[in-house]
N, C-alpha and C positions, 0 to 999 in steps of 0.2 A: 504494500500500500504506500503510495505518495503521501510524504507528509508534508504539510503547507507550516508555515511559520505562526507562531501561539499569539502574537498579537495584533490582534484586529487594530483597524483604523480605528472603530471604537474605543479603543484603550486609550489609542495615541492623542482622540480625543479632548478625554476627557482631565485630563493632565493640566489641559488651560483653566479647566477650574478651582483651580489652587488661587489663580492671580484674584480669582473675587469671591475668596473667600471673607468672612468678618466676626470676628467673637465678638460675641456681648457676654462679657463679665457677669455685668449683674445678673442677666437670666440665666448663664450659662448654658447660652445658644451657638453656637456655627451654622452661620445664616451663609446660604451658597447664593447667587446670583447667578442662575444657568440662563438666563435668558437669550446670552450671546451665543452662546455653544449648546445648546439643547434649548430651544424657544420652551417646547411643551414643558419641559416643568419648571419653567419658571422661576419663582424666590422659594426654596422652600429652608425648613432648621433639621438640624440635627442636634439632641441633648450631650451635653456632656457625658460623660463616663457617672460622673458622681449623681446627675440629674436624675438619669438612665437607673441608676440602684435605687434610686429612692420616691422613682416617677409610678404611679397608680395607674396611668390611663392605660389603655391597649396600645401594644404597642403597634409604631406607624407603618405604612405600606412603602418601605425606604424601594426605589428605583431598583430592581434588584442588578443592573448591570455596574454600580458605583463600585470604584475601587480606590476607598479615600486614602488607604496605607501604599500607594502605590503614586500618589501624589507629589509634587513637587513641596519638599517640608520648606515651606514661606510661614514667615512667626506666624500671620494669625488661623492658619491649621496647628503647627508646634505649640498655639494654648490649648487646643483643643486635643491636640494627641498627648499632652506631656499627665493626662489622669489617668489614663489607661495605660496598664502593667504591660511590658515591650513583649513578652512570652503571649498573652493576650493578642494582641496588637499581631503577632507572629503567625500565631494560630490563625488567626482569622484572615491572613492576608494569601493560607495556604488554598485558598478556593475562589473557581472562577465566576463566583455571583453569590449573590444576595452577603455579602460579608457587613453591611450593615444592622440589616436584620440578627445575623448570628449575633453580632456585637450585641446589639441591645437586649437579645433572651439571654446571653450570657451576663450581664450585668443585672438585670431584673433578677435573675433567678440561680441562687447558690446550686441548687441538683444541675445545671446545665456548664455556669463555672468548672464544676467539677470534671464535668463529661469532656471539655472544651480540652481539660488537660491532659486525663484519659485517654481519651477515644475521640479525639476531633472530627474524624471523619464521621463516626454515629451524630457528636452532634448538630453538624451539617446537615444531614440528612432529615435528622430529626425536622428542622427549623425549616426546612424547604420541602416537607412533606404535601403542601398542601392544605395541613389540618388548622382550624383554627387555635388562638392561642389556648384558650379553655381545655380544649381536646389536648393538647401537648403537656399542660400543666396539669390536666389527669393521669398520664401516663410518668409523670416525673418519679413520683412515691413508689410506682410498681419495681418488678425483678427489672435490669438488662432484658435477659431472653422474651419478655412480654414483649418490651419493647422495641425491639428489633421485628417481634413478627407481626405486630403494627402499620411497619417501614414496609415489609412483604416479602419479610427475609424470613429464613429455617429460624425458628425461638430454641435455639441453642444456644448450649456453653462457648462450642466450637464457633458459633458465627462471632459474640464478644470476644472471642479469646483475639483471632483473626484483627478485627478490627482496631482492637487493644494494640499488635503488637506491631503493627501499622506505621511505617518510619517514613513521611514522605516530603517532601522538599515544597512540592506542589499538587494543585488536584484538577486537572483539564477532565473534557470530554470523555478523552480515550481511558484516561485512569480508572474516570469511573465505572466506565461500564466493563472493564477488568475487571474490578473487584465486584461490581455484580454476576461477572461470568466466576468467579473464585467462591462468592457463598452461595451461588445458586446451584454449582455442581458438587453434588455430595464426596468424588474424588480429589477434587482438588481441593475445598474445604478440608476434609480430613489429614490431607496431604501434609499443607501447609501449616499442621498444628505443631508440627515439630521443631520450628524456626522460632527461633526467639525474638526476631525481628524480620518483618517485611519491609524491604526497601521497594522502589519503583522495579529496578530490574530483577528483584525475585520473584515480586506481583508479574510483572508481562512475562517473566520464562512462565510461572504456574498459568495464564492466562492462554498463553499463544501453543505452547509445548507441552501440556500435561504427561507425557513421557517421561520427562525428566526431571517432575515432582519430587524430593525428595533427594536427587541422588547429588553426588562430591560434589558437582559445578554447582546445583544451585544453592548448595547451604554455603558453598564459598561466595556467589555474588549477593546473597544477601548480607556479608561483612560489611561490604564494600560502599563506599561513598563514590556516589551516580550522579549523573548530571546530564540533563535532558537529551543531550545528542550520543553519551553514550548509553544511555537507555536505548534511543532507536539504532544506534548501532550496533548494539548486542541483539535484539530483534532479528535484525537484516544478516546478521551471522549467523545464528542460530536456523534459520528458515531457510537460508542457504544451504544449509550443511546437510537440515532435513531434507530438503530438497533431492539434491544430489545423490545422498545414500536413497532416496524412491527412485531416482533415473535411473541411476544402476544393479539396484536389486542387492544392495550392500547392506543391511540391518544392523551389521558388525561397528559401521560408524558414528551409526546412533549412541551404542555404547560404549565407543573408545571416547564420546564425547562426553557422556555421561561421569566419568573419572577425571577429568579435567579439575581442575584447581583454577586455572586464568583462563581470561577471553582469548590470552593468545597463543596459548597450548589447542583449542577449538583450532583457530585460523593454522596453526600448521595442520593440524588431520585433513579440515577442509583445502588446503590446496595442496597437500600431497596424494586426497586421493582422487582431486580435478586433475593435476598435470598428467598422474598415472591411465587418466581415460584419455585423454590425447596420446594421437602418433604423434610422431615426428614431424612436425609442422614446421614450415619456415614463417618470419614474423609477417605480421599483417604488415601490406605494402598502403601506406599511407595513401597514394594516390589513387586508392578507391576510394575512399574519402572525400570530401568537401564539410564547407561550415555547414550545408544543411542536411538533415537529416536521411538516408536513402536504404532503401530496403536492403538489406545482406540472408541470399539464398544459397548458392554453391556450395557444397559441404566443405569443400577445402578452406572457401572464405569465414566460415562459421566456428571453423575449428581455431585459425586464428585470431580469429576476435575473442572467443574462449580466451586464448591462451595471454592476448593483451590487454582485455581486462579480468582477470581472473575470474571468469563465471561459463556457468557450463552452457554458454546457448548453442550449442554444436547438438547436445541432448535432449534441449529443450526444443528445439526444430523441428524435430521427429514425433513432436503431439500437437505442432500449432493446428488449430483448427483453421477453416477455411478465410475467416474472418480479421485472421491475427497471423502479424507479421514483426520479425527483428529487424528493427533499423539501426545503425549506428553512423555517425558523425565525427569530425572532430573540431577542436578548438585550442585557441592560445591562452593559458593562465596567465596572472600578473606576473609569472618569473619567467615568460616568455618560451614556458613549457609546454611542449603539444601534449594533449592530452585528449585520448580516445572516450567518447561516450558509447553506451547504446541501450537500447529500450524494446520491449518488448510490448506491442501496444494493440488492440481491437478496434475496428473500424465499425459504423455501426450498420446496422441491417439497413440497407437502402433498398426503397422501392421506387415504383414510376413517379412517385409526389413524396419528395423528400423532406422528412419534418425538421419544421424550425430547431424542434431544440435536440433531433441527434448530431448525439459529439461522440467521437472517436473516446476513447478510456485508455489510460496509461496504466498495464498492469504494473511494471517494472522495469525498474530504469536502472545504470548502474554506470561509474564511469571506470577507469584506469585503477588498478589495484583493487576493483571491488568497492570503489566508492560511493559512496549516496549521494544525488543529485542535491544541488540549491537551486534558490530561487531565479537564477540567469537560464539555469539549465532546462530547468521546469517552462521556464518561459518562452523558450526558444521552440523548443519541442513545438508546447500548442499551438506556438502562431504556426509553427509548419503544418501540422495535424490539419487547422483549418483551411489552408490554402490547396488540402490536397483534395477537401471535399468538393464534390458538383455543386454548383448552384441550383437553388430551387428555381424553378419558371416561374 
């Protein structure tokens, strides 16, 4: 899967609302002026921290896309932020919406404080349930396990335990719906009870690879301190390799990878037993090439691009459907290095009256050394993708 960059234009947005920001002391308000940068809401407040503990109303219906800790810190946000505990503050800034709302049930409400520090992720979910405030503040005095199967999760020990030991830097789209895929399936639930800690790349191996639940690599990558690109880049190695050992009918390298201790004990197995499936191929001759993207079919040619960018599409050839084709391209990096792409990509069903919105789909892209595509890369592709389509009459 392509993955696109985690910050919306919305984010970058919202950033300018810092400049018109305004505490009032006395009420201890943070009064926003969005009317420049978000017309529809207008002037609204946000209470302080201390307000927030000892405010009675229901709490407000906060924007759920704000991300005030994400803010440019200008003094009269830093009076407003300097009440609320930085671990607080930390907690709440690890999710991609309604982090005001959390704030304020967490301040309201000592059983959710608690949870916040606990189990962050449960009380996220909690506060964005849906339920009204009433319905959640009934649920606060219950077990964990009640409240979890509320949420629509197993009311197990094992779903809190999981959650409990939840170590994560951040919490996007794709995280979440991992860890729904992690306690909705009773194997990988059960699996992952035996980690002390779940990190983002122990969560997407149990997510993406349930094979290798459990075994040396992942209780080693769950030690380890991740960071969003090498999360997806342990993904993109990992699905490689599984890959690979299905092309060739190897099962054997599912479990030489299984014993691994590093990502880069994996990447030798994965390219010594891609080179072992190439013959002796001479290198790919550049000037089939050009800057745009162009089909590569002749086995000879497939084998070499295999071999210059480390991926098996010489193997992957041999099940393209009618639809789907390998292209590759090349380009100059800023060190003035040539560097080979190629993608493997689906065109879409065309008939006599071609629909507006089909688009060609990028299964997999990959450049030189097995690299993951950016955003130049990604971009280049689709404008070519669309030039190759017919026009509609």
């Amino acid at each position: 899967m392509v993955q696109f960059a985690q910050h919306s234009q919305l984010d970058l947005r919202q950033k300018h609302l810092a400049k018109f920001c305004f505490w009032e002391e006395f009420d201890q308000l943070l009064v926003v002026d969005a009317r420049q940068i978000f017309p529809k809401l207008g002037v609204f407040a946000v209470p302080s921290w201390d307000k927030m503990m000892m405010d009675a109303e229901p709490i407000s219906d906060y924007p759920a896309f704000l991300k005030p800790f994400d803010w440019p810190k200008v003094s009269e946000l830093q009076s407003w932020l300097k009440q609320i505990p930085q671990w607080v503050q930390d907690s709440c800034k690890l999710f991609p919406n309604n982090q005001l709302k959390l704030l304020h049930y967490c301040a309201k409400y000592p059983q959710i404080f608690e949870l916040l520090d606990h189990s962050p992720m449960l009380a996220w979910r909690l506060v964005t349930s849906g339920m009204e405030e009433p319905e959640i503040v009934a649920l606060l005095g219950g077990k964990r396990q009640n409240l979890v199967a509320q949420l629509g999760w197993p009311g197990k020990t094992e779903t809190v335990k999981l959650l409990r030991n939840l170590r994560l830097r951040f919490v996007n789209q794709q995280i979440a719906e991992q860890i729904e895929t992690c306690i909705l399936d009773p194997k990988r639930l059960d699996g992952l009870q035996q980690l002390p800690r779940i990190n983002s790349m122990a969560l997407s191996l149990a997510a993406g690879f349930p094979e290798l639940i459990g075994s040396r690599l992942h209780q080693s990558l769950a030690q380890l301190p991740c960071r969003p690109m090498q999360c997806q880049a342990m993904t993109a190695l990992l699905a490689d390799t599984l890959q690979l050992s299905e092309l060739l009918g190897k099962p054997q390298l599912v479990k030489n990878i299984a014993e691994c201790r590093y990502l880069s004990e994996v990447e030798e197995h994965y390219q010594q037993t891609l080179f072992a499936s190439l013959p002796d191929v001479s290198n790919l001759n550049l000037q089939l090439l050009g800057g745009a993207a162009k089909p590569v079919e002749h086995p000879e040619h497939l084998q070499q691009l295999s071999l210059a960018v480390q991926h098996p599409w010489h193997l992957i050839a041999e099940r393209l459907s009618g639809r789907q084709d390998i292209v590759a391209w090349q380009e100059v990096d800023e060190t003035d290095a040539t560097v080979i792409w190629s993608a493997l990509i689906e065109w879409p069903e065309l008939t006599n009256n071609l629909a507006q919105n089909a688009q060609p789909e990028i299964l997999k892209i990959r450049g030189s050394g097995n690299q993951l595509a950016q955003a130049k890369q990604l971009s280049d592709l689709h404008l070519w993708l669309l030039q190759q389509l017919p026009k509609a009459d």
